[in-house]
N, CA, C and O atoms as a Tinker XYZ file with bonds, in Angstrom:
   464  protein
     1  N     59.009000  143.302000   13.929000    73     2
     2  CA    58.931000  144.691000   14.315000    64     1     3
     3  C     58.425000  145.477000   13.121000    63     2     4     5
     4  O     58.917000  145.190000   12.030000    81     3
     5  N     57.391000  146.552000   13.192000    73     3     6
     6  CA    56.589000  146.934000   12.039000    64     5     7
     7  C     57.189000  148.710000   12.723000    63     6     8     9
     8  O     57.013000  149.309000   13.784000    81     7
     9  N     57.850000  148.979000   11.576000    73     7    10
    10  CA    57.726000  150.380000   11.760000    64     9    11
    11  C     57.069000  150.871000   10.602000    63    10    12    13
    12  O     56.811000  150.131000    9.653000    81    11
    13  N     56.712000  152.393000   10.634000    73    11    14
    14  CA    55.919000  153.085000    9.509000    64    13    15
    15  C     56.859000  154.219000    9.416000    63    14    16    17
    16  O     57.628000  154.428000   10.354000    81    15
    17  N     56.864000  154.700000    8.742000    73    15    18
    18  CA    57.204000  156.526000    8.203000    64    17    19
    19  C     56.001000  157.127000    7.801000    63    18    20    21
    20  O     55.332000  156.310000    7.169000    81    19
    21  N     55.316000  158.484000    7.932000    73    19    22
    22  CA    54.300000  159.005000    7.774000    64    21    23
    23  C     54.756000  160.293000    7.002000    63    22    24    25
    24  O     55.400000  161.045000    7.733000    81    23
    25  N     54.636000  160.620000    6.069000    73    23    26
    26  CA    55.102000  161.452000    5.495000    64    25    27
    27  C     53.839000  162.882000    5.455000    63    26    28    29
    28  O     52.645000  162.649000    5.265000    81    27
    29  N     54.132000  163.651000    5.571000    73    27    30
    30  CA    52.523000  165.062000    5.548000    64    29    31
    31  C     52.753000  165.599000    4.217000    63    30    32    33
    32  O     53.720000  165.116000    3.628000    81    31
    33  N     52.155000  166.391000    3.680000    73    31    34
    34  CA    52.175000  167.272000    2.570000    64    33    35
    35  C     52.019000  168.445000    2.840000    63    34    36    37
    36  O     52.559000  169.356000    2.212000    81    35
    37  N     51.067000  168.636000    4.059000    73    35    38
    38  CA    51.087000  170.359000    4.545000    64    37    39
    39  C     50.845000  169.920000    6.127000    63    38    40    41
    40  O     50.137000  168.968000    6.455000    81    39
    41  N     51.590000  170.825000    7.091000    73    39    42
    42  CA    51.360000  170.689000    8.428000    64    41    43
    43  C     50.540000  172.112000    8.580000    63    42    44    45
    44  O     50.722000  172.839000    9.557000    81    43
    45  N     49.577000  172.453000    7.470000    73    43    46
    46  CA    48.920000  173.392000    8.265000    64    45    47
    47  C     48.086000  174.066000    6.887000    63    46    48    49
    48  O     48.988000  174.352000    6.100000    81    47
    49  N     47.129000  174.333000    6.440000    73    47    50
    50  CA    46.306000  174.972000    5.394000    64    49    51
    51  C     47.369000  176.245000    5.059000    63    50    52    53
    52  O     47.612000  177.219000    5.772000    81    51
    53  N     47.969000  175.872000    3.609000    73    51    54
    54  CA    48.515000  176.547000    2.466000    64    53    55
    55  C     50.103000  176.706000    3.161000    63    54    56    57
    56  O     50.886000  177.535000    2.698000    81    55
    57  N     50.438000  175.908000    4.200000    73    55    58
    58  CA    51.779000  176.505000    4.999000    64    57    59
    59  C     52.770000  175.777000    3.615000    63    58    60    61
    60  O     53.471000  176.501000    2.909000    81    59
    61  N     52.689000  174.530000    3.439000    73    59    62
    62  CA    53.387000  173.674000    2.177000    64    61    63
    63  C     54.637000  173.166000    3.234000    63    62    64    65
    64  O     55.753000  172.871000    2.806000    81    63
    65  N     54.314000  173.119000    4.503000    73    63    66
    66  CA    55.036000  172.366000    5.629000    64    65    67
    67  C     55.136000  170.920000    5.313000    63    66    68    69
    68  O     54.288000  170.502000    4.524000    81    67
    69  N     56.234000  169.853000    5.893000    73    67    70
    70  CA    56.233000  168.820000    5.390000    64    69    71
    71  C     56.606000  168.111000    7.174000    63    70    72    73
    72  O     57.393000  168.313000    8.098000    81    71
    73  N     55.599000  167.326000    6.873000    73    71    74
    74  CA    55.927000  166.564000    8.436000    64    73    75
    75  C     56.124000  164.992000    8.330000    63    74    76    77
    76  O     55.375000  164.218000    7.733000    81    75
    77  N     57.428000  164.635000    9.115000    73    75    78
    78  CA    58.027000  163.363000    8.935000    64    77    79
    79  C     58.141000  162.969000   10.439000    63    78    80    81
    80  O     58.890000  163.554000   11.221000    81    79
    81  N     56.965000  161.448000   10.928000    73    79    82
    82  CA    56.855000  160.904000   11.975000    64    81    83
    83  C     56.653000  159.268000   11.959000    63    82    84    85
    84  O     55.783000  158.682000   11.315000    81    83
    85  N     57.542000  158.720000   12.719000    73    83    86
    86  CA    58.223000  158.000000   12.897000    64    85    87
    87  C     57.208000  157.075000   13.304000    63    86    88    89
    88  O     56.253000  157.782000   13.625000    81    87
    89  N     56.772000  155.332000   13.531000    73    87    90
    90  CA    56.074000  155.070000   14.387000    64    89    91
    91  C     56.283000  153.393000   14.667000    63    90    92    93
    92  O     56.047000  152.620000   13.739000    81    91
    93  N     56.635000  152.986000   15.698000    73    91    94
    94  CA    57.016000  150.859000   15.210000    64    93    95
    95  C     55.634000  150.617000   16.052000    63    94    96    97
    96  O     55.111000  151.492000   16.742000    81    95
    97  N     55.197000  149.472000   15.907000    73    95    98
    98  CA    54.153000  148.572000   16.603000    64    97    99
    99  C     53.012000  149.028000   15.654000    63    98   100   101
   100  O     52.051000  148.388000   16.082000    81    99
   101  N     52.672000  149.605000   14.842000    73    99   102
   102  CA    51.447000  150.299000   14.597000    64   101   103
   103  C     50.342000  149.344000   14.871000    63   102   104   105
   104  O     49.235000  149.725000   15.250000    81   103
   105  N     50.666000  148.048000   14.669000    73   103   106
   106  CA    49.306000  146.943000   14.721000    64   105   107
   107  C     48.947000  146.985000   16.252000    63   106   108   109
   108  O     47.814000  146.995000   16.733000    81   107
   109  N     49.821000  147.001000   16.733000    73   107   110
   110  CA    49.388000  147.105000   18.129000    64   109   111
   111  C     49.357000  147.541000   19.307000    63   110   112   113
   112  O     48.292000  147.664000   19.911000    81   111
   113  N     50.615000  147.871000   19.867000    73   111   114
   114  CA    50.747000  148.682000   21.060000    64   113   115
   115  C     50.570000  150.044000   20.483000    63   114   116   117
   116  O     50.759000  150.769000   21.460000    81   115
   117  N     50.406000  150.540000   19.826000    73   115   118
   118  CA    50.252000  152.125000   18.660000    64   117   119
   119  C     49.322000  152.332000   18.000000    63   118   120   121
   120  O     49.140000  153.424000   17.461000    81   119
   121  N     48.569000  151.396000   17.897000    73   119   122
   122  CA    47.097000  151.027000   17.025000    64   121   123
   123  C     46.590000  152.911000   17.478000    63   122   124   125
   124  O     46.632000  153.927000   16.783000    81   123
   125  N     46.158000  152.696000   18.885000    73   123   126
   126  CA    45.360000  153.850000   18.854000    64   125   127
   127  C     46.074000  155.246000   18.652000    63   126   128   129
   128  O     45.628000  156.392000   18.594000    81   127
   129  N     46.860000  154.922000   18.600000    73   127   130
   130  CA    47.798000  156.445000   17.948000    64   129   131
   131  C     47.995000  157.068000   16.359000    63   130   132   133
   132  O     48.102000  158.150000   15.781000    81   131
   133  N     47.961000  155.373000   16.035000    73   131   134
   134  CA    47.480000  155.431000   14.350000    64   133   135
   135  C     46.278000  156.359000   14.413000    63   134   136   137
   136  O     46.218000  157.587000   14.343000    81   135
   137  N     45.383000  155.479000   14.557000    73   135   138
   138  CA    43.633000  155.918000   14.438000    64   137   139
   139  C     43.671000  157.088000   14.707000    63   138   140   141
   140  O     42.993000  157.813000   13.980000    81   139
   141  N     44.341000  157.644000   15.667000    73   139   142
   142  CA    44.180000  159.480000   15.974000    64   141   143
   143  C     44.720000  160.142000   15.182000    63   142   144   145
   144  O     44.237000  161.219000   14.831000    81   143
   145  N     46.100000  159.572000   14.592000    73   143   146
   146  CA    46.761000  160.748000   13.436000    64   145   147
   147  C     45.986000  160.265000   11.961000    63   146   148   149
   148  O     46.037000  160.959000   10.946000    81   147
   149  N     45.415000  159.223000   12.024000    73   147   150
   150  CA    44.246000  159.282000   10.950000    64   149   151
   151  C     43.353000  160.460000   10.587000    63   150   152   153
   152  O     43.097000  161.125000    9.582000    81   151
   153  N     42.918000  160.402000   12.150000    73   151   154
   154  CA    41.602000  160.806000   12.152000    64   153   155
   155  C     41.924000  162.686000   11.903000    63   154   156   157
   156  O     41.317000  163.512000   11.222000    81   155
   157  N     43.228000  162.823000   12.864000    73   155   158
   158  CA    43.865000  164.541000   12.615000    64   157   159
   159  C     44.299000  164.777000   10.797000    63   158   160   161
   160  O     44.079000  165.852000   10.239000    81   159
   161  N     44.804000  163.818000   10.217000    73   159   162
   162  CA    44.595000  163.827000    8.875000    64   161   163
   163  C     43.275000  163.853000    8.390000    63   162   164   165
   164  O     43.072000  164.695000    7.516000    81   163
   165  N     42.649000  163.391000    8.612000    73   163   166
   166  CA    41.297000  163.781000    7.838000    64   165   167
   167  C     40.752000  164.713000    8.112000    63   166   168   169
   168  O     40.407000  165.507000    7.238000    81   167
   169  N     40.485000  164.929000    9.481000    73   167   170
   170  CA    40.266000  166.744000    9.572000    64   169   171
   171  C     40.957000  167.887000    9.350000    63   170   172   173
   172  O     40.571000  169.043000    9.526000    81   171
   173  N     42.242000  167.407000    8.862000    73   171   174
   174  CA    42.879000  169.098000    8.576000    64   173   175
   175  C     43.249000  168.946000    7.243000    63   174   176   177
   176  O     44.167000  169.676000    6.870000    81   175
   177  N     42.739000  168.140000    6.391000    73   175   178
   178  CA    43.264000  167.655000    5.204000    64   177   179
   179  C     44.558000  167.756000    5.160000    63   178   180   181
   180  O     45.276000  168.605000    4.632000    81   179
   181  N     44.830000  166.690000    5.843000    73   179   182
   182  CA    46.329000  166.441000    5.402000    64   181   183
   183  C     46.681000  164.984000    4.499000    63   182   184   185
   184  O     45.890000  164.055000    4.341000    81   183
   185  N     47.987000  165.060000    4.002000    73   183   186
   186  CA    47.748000  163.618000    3.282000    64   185   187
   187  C     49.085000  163.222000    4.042000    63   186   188   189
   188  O     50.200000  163.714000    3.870000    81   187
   189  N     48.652000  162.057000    5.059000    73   187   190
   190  CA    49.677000  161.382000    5.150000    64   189   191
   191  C     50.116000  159.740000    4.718000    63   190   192   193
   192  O     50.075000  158.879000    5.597000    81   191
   193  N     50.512000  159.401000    3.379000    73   191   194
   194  CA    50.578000  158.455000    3.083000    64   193   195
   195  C     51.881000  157.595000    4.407000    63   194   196   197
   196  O     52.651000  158.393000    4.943000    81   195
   197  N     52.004000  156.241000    4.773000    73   195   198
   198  CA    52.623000  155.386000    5.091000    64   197   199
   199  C     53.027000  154.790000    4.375000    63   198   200   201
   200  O     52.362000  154.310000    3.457000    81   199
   201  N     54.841000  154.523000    4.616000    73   199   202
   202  CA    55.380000  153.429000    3.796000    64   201   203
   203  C     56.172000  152.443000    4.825000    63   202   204   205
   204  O     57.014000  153.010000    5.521000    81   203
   205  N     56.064000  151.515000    4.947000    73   203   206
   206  CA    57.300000  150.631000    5.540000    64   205   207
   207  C     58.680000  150.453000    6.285000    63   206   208   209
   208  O     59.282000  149.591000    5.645000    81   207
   209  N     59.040000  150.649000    6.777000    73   207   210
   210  CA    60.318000  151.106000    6.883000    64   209   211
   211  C     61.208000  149.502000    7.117000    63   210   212   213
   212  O     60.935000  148.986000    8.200000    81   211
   213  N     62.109000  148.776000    6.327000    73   211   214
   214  CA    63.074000  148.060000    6.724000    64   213   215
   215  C     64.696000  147.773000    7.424000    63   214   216   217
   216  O     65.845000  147.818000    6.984000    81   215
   217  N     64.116000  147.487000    8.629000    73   215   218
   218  CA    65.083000  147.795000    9.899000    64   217   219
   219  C     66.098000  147.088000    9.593000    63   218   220   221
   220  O     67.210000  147.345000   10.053000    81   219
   221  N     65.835000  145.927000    8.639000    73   219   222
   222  CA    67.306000  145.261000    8.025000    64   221   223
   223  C     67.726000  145.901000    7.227000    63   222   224   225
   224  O     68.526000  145.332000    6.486000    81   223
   225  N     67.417000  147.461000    6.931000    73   223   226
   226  CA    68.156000  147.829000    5.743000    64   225   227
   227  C     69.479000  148.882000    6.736000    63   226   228   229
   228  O     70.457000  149.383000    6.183000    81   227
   229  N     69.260000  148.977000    7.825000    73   227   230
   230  CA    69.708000  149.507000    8.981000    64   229   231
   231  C     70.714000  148.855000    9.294000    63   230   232   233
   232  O     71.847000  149.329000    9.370000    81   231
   233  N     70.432000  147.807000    9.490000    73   231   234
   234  CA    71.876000  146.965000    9.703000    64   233   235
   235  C     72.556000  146.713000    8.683000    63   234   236   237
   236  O     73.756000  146.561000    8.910000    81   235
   237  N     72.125000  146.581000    7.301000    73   235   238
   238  CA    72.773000  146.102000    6.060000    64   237   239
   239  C     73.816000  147.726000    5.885000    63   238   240   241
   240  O     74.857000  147.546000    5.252000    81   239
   241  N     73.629000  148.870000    6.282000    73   239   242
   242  CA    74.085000  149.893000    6.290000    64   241   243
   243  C     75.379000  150.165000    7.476000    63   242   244   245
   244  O     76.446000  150.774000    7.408000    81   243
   245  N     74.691000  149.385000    8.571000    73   243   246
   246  CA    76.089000  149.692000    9.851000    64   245   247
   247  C     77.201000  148.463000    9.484000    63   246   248   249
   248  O     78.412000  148.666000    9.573000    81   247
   249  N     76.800000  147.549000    9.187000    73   247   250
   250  CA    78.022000  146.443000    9.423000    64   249   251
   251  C     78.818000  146.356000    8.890000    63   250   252   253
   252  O     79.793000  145.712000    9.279000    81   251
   253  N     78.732000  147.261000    7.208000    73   251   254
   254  CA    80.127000  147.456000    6.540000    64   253   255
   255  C     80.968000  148.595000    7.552000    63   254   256   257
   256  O     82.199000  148.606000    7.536000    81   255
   257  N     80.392000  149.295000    8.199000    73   255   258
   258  CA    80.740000  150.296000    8.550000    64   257   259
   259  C     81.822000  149.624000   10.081000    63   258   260   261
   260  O     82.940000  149.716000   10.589000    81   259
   261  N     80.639000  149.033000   10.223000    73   259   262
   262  CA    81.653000  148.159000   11.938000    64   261   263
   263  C     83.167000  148.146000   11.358000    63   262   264   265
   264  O     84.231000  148.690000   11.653000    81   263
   265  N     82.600000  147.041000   10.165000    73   263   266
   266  CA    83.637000  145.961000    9.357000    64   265   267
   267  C     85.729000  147.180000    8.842000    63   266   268   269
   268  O     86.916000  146.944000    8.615000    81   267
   269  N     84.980000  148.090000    8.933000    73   267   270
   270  CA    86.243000  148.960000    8.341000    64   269   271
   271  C     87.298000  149.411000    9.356000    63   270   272   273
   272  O     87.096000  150.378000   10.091000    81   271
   273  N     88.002000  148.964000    9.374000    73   271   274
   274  CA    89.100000  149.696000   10.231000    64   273   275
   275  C     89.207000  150.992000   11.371000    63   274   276   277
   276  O     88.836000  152.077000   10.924000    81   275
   277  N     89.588000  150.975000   12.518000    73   275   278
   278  CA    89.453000  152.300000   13.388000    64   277   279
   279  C     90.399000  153.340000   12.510000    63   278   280   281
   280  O     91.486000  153.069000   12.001000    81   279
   281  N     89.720000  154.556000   12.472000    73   279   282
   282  CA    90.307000  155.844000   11.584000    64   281   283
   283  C     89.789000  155.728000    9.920000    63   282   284   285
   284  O     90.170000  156.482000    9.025000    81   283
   285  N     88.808000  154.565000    9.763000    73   283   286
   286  CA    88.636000  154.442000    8.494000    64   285   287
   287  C     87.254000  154.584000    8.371000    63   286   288   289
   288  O     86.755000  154.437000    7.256000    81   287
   289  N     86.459000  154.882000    9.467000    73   287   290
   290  CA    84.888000  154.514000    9.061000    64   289   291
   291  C     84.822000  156.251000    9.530000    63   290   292   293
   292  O     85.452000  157.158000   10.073000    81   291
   293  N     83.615000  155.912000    8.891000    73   291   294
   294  CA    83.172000  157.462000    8.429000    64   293   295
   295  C     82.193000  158.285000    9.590000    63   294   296   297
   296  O     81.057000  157.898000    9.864000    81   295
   297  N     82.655000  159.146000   10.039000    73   295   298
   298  CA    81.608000  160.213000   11.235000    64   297   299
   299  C     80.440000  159.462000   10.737000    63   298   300   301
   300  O     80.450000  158.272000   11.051000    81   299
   301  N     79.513000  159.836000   10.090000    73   299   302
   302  CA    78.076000  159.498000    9.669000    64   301   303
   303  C     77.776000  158.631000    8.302000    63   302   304   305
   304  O     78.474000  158.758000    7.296000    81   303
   305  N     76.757000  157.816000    8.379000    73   303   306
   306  CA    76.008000  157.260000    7.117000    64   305   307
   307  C     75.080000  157.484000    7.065000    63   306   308   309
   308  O     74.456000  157.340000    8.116000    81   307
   309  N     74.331000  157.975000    5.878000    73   307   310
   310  CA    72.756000  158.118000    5.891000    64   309   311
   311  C     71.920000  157.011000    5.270000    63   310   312   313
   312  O     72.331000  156.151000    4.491000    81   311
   313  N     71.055000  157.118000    5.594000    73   311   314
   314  CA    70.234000  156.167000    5.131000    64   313   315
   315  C     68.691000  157.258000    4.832000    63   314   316   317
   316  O     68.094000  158.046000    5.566000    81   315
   317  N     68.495000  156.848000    3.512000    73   315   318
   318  CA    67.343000  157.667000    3.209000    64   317   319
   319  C     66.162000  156.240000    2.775000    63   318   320   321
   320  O     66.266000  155.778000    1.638000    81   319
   321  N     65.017000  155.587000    3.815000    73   319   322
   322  CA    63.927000  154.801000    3.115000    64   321   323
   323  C     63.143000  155.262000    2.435000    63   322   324   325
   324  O     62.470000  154.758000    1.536000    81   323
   325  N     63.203000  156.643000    2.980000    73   323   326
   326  CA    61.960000  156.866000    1.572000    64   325   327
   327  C     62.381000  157.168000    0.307000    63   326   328   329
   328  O     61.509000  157.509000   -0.493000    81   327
   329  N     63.244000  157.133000    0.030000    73   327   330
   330  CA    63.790000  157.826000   -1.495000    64   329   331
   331  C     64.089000  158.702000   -1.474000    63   330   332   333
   332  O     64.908000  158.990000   -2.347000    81   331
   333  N     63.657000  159.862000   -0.433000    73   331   334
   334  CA    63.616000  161.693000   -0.787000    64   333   335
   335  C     64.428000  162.523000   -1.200000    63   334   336   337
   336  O     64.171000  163.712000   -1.392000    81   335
   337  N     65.960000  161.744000   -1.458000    73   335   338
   338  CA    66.744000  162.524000   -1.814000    64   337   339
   339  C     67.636000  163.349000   -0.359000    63   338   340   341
   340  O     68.534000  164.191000   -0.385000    81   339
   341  N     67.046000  162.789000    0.637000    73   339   342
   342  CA    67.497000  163.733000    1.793000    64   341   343
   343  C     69.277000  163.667000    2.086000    63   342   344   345
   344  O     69.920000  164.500000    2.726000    81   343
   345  N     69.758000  162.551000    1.481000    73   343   346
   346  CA    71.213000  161.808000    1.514000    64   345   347
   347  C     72.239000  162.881000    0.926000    63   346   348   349
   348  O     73.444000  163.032000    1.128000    81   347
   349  N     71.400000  163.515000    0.192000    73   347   350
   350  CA    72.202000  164.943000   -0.333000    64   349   351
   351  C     73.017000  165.759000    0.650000    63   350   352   353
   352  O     74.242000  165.795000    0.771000    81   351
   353  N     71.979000  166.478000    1.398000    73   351   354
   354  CA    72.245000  167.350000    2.591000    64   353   355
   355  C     73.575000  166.903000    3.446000    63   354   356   357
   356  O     74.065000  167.871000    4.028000    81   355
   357  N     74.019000  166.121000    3.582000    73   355   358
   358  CA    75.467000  166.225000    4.503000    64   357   359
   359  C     76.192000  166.141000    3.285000    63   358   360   361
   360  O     77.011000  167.059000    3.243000    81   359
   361  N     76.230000  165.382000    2.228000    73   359   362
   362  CA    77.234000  165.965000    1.527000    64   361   363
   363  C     77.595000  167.299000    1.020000    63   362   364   365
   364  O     78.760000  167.632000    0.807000    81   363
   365  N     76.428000  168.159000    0.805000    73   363   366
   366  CA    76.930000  169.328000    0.830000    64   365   367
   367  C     76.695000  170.687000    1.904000    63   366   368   369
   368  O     76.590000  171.913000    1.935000    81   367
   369  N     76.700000  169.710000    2.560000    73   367   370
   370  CA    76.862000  170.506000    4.066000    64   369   371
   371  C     78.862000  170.423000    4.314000    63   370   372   373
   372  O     79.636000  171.278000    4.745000    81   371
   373  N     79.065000  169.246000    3.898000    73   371   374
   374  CA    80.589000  168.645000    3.976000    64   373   375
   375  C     81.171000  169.893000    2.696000    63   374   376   377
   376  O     81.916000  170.818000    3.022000    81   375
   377  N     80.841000  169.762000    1.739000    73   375   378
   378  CA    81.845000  170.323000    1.069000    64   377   379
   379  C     81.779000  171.845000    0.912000    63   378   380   381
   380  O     82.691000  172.490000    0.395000    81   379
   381  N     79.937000  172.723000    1.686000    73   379   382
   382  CA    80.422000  174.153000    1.653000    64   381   383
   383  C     81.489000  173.978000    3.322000    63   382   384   385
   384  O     82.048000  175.046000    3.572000    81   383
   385  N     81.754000  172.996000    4.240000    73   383   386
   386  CA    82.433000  173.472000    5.163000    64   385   387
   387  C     83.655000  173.589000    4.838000    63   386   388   389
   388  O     84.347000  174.555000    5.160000    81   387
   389  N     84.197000  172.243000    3.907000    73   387   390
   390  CA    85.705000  172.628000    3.808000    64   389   391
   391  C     85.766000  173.950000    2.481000    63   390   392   393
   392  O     86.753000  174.684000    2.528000    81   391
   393  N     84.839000  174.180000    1.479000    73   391   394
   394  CA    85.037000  175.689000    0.938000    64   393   395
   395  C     85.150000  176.339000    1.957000    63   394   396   397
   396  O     86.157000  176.984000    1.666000    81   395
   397  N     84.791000  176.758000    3.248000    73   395   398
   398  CA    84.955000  177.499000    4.266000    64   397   399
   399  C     86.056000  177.744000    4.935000    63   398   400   401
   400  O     86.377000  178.903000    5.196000    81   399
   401  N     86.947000  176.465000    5.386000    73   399   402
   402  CA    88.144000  176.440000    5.967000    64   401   403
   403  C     88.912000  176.549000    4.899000    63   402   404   405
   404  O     90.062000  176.823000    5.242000    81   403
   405  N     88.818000  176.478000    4.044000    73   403   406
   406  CA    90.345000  176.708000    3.269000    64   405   407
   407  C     90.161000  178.085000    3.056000    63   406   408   409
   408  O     91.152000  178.772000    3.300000    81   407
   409  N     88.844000  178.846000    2.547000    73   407   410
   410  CA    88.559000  180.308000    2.538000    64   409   411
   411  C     88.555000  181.075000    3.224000    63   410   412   413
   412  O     88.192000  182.184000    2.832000    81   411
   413  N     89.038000  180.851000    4.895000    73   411   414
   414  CA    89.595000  180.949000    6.337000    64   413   415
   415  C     90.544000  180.830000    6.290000    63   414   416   417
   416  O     91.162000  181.629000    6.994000    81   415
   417  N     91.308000  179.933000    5.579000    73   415   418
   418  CA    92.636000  179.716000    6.170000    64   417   419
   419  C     93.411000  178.327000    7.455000    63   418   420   421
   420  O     94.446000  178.155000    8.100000    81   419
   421  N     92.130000  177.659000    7.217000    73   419   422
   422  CA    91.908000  176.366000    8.786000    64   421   423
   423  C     91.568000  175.277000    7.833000    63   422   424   425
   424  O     90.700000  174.487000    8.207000    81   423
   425  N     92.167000  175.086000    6.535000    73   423   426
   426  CA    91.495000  173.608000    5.893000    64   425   427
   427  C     92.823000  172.614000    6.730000    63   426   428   429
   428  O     92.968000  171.446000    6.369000    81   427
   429  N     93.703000  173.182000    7.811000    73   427   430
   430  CA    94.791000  171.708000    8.308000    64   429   431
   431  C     93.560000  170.859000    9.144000    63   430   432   433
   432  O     93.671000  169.655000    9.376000    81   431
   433  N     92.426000  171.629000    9.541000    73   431   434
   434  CA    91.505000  170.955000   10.606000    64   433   435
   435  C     90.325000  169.950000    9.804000    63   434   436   437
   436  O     89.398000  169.500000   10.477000    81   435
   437  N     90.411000  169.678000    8.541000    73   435   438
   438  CA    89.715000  168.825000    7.759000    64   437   439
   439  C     90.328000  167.515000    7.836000    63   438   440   441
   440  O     91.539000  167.338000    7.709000    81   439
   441  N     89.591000  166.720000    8.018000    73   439   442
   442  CA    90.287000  165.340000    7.968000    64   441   443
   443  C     90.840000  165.053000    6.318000    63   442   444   445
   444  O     90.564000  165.689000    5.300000    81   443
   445  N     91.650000  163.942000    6.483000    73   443   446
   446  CA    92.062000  163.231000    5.038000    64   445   447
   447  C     90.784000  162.732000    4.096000    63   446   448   449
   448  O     90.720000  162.385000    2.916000    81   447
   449  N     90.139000  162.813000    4.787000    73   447   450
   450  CA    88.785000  162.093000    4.454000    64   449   451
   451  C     87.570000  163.233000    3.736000    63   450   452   453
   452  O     86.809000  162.860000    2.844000    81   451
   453  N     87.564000  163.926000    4.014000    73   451   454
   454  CA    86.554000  165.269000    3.577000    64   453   455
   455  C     86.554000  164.908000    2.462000    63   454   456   457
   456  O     87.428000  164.188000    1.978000    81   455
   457  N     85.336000  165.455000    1.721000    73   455   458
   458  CA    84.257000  164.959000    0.733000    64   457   459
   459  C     85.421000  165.933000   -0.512000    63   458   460   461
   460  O     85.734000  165.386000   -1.570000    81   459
   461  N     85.932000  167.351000   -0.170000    73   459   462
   462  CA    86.488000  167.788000   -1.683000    64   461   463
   463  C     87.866000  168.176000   -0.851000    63   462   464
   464  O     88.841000  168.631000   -1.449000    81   463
């Protein structure tokens, strides 16, 4: 199974938009879908480099997670392939919420588990 990640640099002249699209089969059942977002990259100058994506790194990520106890595994795991740093964002999405509930007055509704 061949998936790609397509990463953009601008979804639009000087916007500094960033477009992230997904794609498996590219060799073949997708071939011609490649060739078209090629071809829309080259006419709007866009740069969309492709990298790889490893679907065993997907499972190497859920099965500890199976593996842990009910009440012990965690709402979400991220998985970032491209590097981007995106793995950030729920953690501190997690810790301005519980600054929130305790600054409310509702931190009993945080699990044992919350990030602070």
């Amino acid at each position: 199974m061949t998936a790609v990640l397509a990463v953009g640099s601008r979804a639009g002249p000087g916007t500094g938009h960033s477009v992230v699209a997904g794609m498996r089969r590219t060799a073949d059942r997708n071939a011609p879908a490649v060739t078209a977002l090629q071809r829309l990259a080259a006419d709007e100058d866009l740069t969309l480099p492709a990298s790889e994506l490893d679907v065993q790194s997907i499972a190497d990520e859920i099965v500890p997670i199976v593996d842990l106890p009910a009440g012990g595994r965690p709402l979400r795991s991220h998985l970032d392939p491209g590097k981007k740093g995106s793995e950030v964002v729920p953690i501190v999405a997690d810790r301005i919420r519980t600054e929130f509930y305790r600054r409310v007055g509702i931190e009993d509704l945080l699990s044992s588990t919350a990030s602070i």
